[in-house]
N, C-alpha and C positions, 0 to 999 in steps of 0.2 A: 727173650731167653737168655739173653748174655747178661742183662742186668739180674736174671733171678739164680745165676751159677755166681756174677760178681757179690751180691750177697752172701752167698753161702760159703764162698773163701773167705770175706771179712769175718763171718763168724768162727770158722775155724783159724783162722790167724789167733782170733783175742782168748781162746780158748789154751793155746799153747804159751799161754803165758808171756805173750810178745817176742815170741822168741822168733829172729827174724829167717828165714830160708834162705838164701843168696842166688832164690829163682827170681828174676823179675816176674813171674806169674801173678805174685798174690798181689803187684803193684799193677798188674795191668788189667788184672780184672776187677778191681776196687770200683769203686762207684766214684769214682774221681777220676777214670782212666778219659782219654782226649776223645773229643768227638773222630768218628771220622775212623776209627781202626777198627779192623773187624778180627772175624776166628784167624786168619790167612797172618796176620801180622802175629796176632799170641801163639801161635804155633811157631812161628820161624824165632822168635825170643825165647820161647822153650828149648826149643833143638841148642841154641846156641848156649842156652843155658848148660843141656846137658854133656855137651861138649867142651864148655869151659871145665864142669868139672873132673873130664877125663874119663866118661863109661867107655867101658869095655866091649859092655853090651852092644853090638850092630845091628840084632834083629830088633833090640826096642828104638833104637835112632832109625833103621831105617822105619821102623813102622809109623812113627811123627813122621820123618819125610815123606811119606806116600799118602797119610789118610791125614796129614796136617789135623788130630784130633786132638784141642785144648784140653774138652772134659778128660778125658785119659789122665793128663799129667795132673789138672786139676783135685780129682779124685785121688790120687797117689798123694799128694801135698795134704790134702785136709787127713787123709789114713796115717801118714806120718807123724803130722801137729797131735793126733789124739794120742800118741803111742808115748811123745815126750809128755804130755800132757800129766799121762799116769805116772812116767817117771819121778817129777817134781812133785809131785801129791805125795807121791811114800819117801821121797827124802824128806821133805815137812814135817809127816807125819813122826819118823825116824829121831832127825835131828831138834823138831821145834824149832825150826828156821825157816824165814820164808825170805828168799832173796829181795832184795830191791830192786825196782826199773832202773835200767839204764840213763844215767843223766851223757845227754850229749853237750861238749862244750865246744866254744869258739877253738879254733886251732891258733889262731893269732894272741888270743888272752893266756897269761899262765894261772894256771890251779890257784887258788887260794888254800893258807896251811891248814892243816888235818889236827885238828884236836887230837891229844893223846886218844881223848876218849872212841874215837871213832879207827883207830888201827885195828880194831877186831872186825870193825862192818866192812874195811877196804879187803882184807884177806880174804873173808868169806866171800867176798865179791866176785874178787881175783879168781877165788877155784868152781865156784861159781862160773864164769866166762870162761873157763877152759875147760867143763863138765860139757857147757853149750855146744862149745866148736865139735868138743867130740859126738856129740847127740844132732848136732846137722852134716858132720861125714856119715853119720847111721843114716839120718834119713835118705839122706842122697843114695846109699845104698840101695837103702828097703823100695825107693822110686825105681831105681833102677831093675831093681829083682822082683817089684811086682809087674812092673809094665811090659816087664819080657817074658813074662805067661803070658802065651797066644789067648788061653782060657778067659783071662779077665781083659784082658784086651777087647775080645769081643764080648763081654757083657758090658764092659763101658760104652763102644759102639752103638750095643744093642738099646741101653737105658738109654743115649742122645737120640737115637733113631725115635724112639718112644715118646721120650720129652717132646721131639718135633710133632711129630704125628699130631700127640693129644692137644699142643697148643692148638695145633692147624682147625683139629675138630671141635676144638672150643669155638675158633673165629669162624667155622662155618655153621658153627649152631645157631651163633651168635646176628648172623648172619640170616638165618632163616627164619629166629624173630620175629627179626627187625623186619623182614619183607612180610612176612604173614601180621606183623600190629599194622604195615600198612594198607595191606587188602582191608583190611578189618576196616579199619578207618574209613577207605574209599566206600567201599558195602554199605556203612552206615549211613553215608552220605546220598545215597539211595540213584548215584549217576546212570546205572547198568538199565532201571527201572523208567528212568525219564530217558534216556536215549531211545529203548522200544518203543515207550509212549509215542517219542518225537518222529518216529519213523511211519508208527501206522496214521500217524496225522497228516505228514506229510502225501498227496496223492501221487501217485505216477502216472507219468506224461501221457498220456493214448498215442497210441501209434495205428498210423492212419493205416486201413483195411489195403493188404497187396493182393488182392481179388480182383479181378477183371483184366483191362489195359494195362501191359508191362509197359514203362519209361522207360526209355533209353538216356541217362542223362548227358549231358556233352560236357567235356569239360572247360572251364571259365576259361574267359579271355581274361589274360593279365594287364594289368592297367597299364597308360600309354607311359613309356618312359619322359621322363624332363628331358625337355631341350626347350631352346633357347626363342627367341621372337623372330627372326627371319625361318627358322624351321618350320614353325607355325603361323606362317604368314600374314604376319604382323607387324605393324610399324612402331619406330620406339616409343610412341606412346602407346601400344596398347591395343589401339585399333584395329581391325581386322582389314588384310587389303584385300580389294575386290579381286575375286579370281578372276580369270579369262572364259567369257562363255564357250561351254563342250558343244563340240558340233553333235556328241551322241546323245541321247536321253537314257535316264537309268532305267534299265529293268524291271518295270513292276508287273505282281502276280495277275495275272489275265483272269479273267471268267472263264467257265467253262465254256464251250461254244454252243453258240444257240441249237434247237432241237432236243431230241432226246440223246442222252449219253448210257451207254451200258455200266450196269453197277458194279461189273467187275472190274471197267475202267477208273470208277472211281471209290477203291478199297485203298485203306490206309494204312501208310509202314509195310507196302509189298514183301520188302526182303527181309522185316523179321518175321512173319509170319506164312512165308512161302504160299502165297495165294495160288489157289486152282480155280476152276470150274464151280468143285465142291463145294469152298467157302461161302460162296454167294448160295448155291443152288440149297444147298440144305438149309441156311435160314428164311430162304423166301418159301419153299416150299413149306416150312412150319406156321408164316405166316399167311400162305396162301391156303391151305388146310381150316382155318378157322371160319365158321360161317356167321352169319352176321345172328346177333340175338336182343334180344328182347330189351328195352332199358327196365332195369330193377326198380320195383313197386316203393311207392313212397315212404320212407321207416319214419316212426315214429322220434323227438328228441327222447322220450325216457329207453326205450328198446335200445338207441344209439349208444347214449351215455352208459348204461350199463355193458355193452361190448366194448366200448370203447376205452373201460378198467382193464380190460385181459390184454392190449394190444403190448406188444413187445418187441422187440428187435434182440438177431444175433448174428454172430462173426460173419456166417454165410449170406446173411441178407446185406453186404455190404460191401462195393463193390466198383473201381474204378472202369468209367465207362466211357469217358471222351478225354483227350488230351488235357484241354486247357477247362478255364471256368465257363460255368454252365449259363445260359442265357436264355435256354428255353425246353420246357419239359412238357410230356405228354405220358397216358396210357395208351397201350392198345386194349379195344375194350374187352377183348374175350378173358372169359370171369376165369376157363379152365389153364390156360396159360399163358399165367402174367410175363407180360411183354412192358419194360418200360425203356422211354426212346428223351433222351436227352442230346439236344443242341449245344455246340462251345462256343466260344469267343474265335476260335480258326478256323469254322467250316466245318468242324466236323459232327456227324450224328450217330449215334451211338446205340445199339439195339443192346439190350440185358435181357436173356431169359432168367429171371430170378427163380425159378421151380425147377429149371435145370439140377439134374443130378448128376451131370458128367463132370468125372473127376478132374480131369484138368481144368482150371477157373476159367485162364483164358478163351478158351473154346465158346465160352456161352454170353461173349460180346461179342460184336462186330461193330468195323467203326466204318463209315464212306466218310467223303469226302467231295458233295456235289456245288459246295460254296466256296470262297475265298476270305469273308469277314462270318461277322459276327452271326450264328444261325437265333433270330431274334425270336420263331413263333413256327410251333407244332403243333400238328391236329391229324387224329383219324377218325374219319366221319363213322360213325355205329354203324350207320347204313350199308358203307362199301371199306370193309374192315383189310381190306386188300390192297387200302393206299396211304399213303402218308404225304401232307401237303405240306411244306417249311418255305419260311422265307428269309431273307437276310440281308443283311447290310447295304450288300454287293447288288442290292436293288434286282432281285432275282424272287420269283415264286414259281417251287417246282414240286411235281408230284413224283414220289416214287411208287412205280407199281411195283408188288414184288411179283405179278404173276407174269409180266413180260421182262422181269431182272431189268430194269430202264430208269432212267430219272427223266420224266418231263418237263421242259421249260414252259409252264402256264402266262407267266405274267414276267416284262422285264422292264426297263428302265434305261436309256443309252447310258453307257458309262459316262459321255460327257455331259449330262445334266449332275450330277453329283449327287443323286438324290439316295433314300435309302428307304427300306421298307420295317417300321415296327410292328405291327401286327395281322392278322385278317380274323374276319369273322363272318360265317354262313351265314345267308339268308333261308335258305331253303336246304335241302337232305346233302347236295351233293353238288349241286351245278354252279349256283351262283355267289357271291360274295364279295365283302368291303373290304378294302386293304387302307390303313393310315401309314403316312410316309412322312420323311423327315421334313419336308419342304412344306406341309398343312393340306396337303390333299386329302384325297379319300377317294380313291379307285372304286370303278366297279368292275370286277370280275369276270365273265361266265368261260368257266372251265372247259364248257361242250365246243369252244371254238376252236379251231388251227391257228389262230393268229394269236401273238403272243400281248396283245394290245389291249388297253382298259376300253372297256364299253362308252363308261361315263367318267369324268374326273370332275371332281367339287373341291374349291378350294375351299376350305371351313376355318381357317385360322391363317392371322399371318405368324404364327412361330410354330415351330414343332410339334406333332402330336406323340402321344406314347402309345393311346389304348385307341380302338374301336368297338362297339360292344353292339349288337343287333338283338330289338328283344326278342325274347323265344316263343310268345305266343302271335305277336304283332309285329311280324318283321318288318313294315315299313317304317318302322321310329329303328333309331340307333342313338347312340352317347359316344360323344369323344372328349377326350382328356388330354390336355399338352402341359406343355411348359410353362404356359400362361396362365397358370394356377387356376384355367374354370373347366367346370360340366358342362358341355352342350348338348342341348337334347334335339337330334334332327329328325325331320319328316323328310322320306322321299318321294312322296306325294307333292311336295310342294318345293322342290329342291331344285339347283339346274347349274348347268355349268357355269353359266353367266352369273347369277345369280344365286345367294347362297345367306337364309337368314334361318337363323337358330328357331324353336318351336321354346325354348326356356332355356335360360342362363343362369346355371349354380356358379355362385362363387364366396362358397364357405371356405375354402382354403386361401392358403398365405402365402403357398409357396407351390413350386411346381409339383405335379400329379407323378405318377409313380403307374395308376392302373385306376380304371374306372370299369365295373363289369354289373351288367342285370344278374338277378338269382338265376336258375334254372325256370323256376315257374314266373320270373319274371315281377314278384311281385315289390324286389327291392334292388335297391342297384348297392357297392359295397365301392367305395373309394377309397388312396393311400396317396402320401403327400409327405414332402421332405418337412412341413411343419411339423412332423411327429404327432399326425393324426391318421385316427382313422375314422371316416362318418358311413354312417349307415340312414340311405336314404328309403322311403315309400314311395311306392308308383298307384296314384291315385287314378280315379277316370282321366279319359284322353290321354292317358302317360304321365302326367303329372310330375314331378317329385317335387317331395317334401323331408326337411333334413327330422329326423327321428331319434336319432343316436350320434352321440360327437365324445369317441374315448382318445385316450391319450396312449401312446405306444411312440414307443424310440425306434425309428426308422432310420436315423444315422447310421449308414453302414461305410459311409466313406468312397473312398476312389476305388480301392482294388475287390470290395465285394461286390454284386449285383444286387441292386437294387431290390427291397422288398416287395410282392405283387400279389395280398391274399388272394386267394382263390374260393368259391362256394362248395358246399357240399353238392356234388351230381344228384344225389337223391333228398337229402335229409334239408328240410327244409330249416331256412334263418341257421344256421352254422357255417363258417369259414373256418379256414386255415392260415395261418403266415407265420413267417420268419420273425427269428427272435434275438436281441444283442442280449439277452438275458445270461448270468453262467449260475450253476452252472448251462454248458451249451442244450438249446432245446427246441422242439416245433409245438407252437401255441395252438388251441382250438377254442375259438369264443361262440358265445350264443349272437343273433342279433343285436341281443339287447347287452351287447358288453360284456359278459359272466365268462368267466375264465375257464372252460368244462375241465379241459386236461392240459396239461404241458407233457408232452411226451419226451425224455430226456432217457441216457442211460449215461454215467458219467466215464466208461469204462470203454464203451463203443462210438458215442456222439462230442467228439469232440473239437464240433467246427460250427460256425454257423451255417444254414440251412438256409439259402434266400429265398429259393423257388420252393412249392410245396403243392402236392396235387394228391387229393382222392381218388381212389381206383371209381369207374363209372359203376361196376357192378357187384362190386364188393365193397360193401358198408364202411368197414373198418382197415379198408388196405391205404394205406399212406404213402406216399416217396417225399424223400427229401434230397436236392441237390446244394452241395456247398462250389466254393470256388476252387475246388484243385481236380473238379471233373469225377468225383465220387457221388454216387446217389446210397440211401439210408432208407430200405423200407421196412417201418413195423405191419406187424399185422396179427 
C-alpha cells in the first residue's frame, strides 16, 4: 500500500511542474524512500513539517497527532500541485512563455557570465521564482484549510480504511485459490480413493470372544533390577557359588487327597464368583436329568457333505471355558443339550452349556478343579451319561459323578514314581479299561473296584506312549503309539506282565506319534506324527493293518500350541477332523482317502488355531473347536 500512494505523489509532484513543496512528504514517500520507515515516521515529518511552517490551525495538528494519518496530508499535497498546475497552464497560455527548470549549481563554483542575450530568460526566471514562493505559501495554506474540515478528514480516513480492507480481500481471495488449485490437484491425484481402498484391504485384528470364564489378570512382575556379582552370588568370574543346602523344602502343589472329594470343594476362583450350594447343584442336576440314548444311525458321506455346507458359527457359540490351554476335550452325548467339557494345562475342567439362553455368559460355564497338572483325556460313556472320567499328568484317574456332586479317585500312581497318565480307553460299556502312561506301561482298569490300583500293568515300550486305542468290535487287540515313532498292534490274549510281544509293528513314520486311534466301526486306524503326516491305515482279517493312504499336513505347531490329534467321525464312516496351521485360521475335514470335504473357517470369529477337534456323538454336523487360551469354537 505505501508503494502504491508513493507512486501516486511521484505523479503528482511531476505534474506541478517540479515545483518543489518544502514538505518532506513527497521525498519520503517516493519510491526511493529507506527501507525500514513506516506510516509512524511520515507522519511525525509531516507534523513537523506543518509546524515549521507556522499553522495556526490546532485542530488539523492535533488531528496528525492523534490519527498519525500520511494519506490525509498526502491527498492535500497532490489537491494543491493540481491547483498550481492550472496556474502555470494559463500564464503560458497568456504570456507564450513557458519557464525553464531550475539549474542547480555547486555553491563553491562561481556562475559563468550571462550572454547579453539571455538577460531577458534570467528576469523571467527571477519573477518566475518569486510567483513560486508565493504559490507554495498558497498551498501551505490550502493543506492547512482543507485538512481542518473534520468532513474531509474523515473521508480521507474513510478511502485508507477502504484501500486497506480491499487489499486485505484481494490477499484472501488470493488466498482461497491458491488452496482450492490445491485440493484440485490432491483430488486428481486420486489419494482420498486408494486410502479407502487401503483400509478395506487392510483386515481387523478379531478379538477373542469375552463369553464364558472372566480373567482376572495380575499385574507383571517388574524385572529384577542390576546389581552387582557378590548380590547374585557369584564369583568374579562369573560363576555361580553354591548355596548352603535349606534344612526346608519348597512348597509344591499337593494332590488332591485320595478317596472321593466333593465338587463344591473343588470349584474354581471361589471368591469371584461367590460359590454356594447352588453353583454345583444346578449343573449337576442338568446333567443328572439326561437319560442315556441311543447312538445315531450310520449317515451316509454324500447326506453328510451336503449338511456339512450350512454348518456355521457365531458370537454366541464362542466362549472361554478353562483358564489355561486346552489338552483334552469331550462331548456329553445328550443330542438335546449340548454339553461341551474341556480339560487345561492347570487342572482345570470346564463344563459349557452352549444352548444355554441365560443372559449372563458367565453363568453357563462352570469350572473344578480335581487335578494339579495337565488334565490330558476326557470321556463320557453313552451308557452312563451321568459320569465323566479324566486323567492327568498328576498320574491321577477320576470319575465325577454329578448325581452324588463327588469326584472319584479310580486309578493313581504314587507321586514318587514320577509317572504320568496320557490317555485311557474302554474295553467294554462302563467298567473296564486301558490307561498308557509316560513311563510305556498300559494299565488295566476295572472301575467296579474300591482300590485305587491297576489290575494288570504291561510294559509295551521302553519310551513314552501318547495314545491307547482298543478296537470297538474286538476289544481284545489295542494299538499304541509313543515317541518311538511306531504302531503297536496288541493282543490281550496273549499279553502278560512279564512278558509283552507286539501282534504287528507299523513303523511308517519318522518321527514321534501325536495320536493313533481305530474308526468307530473299526474298520481303519487314523495316525498323526511330528513328520508332518498323516496315514490312514486298514484293518484286514485278524486285525491286520495295512498303510492305505500317506498325505502330507503341517503339524508344526511348536512349544506353546498342543499338539495336533484328528479325531474320527462317531457316526459317518472314513471322515476325520484336525487342526490346521493353515490362515486364513481354520478346522479341516478330510475323507479317508485324503479329499479335503470342508475347511470350516470364519475370518471375523476364528482367529486362532484349533488343536483339539471333536464331533458331537449324536448330531452329524455339530463340531467344537479348542485353541490354546481355553476358548472352544462350535459351528453347527
Amino acid at each position: 500500500m505505501r508503494n502504491r500512494r508513493a507512486a501516486s505523489t511521484d505523479k503528482t509532484s511531476q505534474c506541478g511542474n517540479n515545483s518543489e513543496i518544502p514538505l518532506p512528504v513527497s521525498d519520503t514517500v517516493s519510491s526511493t524512500k529507506p527501507r525500514g520507515r513506516g506510516k509512524r515516521d511520515l507522519a511525525s515529518q509531516a507534523l513537523q513539517t506543518i509546524e515549521s511552517v507556522g499553522a495556526d490551525d490546532e485542530p488539523a495538528v492535533q488531528s496528525i497527532k492523534t490519527r498519525r494519518s500520511v494519506s490525509a496530508v498526502q491527498t492535500a499535497v497532490r489537491f494543491s500541485n493540481r491547483t498550481d498546475k492550472n496556474k502555470e497552464l494559463r500564464a503560458t497560455l497568456t504570456t507564450g512563455e513557458r519557464p525553464n527548470k531550475r539549474r542547480k549549481l555547486v555553491s563553491n563554483e562561481q556562475s559563468p557570465p550571462t550572454p547579453k542575450k539571455e538577460v531577458g530568460l534570467q528576469e523571467s526566471e527571477r519573477s518566475f521564482s518569486e510567483s513560486r514562493a508565493e504559490r507554495e505559501n498558497e498551498s501551505k495554506e490550502n493543506i492547512l484549510k482543507l485538512y481542518s474540515n473534520s468532513d474531509v478528514r474523515e473521508e480521507f480516513d474513510v478511502k485508507e480504511e477502504f484501500l486497506e480492507k480491499e487489499e486485505l480481500l484481494n490477499y484472501q481471495r488470493i488466498r482461497e485459490l491458491n488452496v482450492k488449485a490445491n485440493e484440485d490437484f490432491f483430488a486428481s491425484l486420486g489419494l482420498d480413493e486408494a486410502k479407502e481402498a487401503l483400509q478395506l484391504s487392510v483386515k481387523k485384528k478379531i478379538q477373542p470372544s469375552q463369553r464364558g470364564l472372566k480373567i482376572h489378570k495380575e499385574p507383571e512382575t517388574p524385572l529384577p533390577r542390576r546389581c552387582s556379582l557378590r548380590i547374585r552370588h557369584k564369583d568374579p568370574i562369573g560363576k555361580p557359588v553354591p548355596e548352603p543346602e535349606s534344612v526346608f523344602e519348597e512348597a509344591r502343589e499337593s494332590r488332591l487327597p485320595p478317596g472321593p472329594v466333593a465338587m463344591k470343594d473343588c470349584v474354581y476362583s471361589k471368591s469371584d464368583v461367590g460359590v454356594t450350594d447352588d453353583y454345583v447343584r444346578v449343573f449337576s442336576t442338568l446333567i443328572s436329568q439326561t437319560k442315556p440314548e441311543k447312538m445315531q444311525a450310520p449317515v451316509s458321506r454324500k447326506v453328510f457333505q451336503s449338511a456339512l455346507e450350512k454348518v456355521a458359527i457365531t458370537e454366541r457359540r464362542i466362549a472361554k471355558v478353562v483358564p489355561g490351554r486346552v489338552f483334552s476335550l469331550t462331548w456329553h452325548p445328550s443330542s438335546h443339550t449340548l454339553i461341551s467339557v474341556a480339560g487345561d494345562k492347570y487342572g482345570h475342567i470346564g463344563f459349557w452349556d452352549v444352548t444355554s439362553s441365560n443372559i449372563r455368559d458367565q453363568d453357563t460355564v462352570r469350572v473344578f478343579k480335581p487335578h494339579i497338572s495337565p488334565v490330558s483325556d476326557l470321556f463320557i460313556p453313552p451308557a452312563d451319561p451321568h459320569k465323566l472320567y479324566s486323567c492327568s499328568y498328576d498320574a491321577t484317574l477320576r470319575r465325577c459323578d454329578f448325581e452324588r456332586e463327588v469326584f472319584d479317585e479310580v486309578f493313581s500312581v504314587a507321586a514318587e514314581k514320577e509317572d504320568l497318565f496320557r490317555n485311557f480307553s474302554f474295553i467294554d460299556a462302563t467298567s473296564t479299561m486301558l490307561v498308557s502312561q509316560f513311563s510305556g506301561n498300559v494299565s488295566l482298569v476295572d472301575t467296579r473296584t474300591p482300590s485305587t490300583s491297576a489290575e494288570q500293568v504291561y510294559h509295551v515300550s521302553a519310551k513314552s506312549l501318547r495314545t491307547v486305542s482298543v478296537h470297538p468290535t474286538y476289544p481284545h487287540y489295542f494299538i499304541t503309539a509313543g515317541v518311538d515313532a511306531k504302531i503297536l498292534l496288541w493282543d490281550l490274549r496273549s499279553i502278560s506282565s512279564t512278558s509283552a510281544k507286539p501282534v504287528q509293528k507299523l513303523e511308517h513314520h519318522t518321527k514321534a506319534l501325536s495320536c493313533a486311534y481305530f474308526s468307530p466301526t473299526g474298520h481303519k486306524v487314523l495316525s498323526s506324527s511330528s513328520d508332518d503326516t498323516i496315514l490312514v491305515y486298514s484293518v484286514g482279517t485278524e486285525c491286520k493293518l495295512e498303510l492305505i493312504k500317506r498325505m502330507h499336513h503341517n503339524n508344526f505347531t511348536g512349544r506353546w500350541l498342543t499338539k495336533f490329534q484328528p479325531t474320527w467321525h462317531p457316526t459317518v464312516e472314513d471322515v476325520f477332523v484336525s487342526g490346521s496351521m493353515s490362515r486364513p485360521r481354520q478346522i479341516e475335514v478330510f475323507s479317508a482317502d485324503g479329499v479335503l470335504l470342508k475347511a470350516l473357517k470364519n475370518e471375523d470369529l476364528l482367529g486362532s488355531v484349533c488343536s483339539l477337534n471333536m464331533f458331537h456323538p449324536n448330531r452329524t454336523c455339530t463340531l467344537v473347536g479348542a485353541n490354546s487360551s481355553g476358548r472352544l469354537h462350535v459351528f453347527m
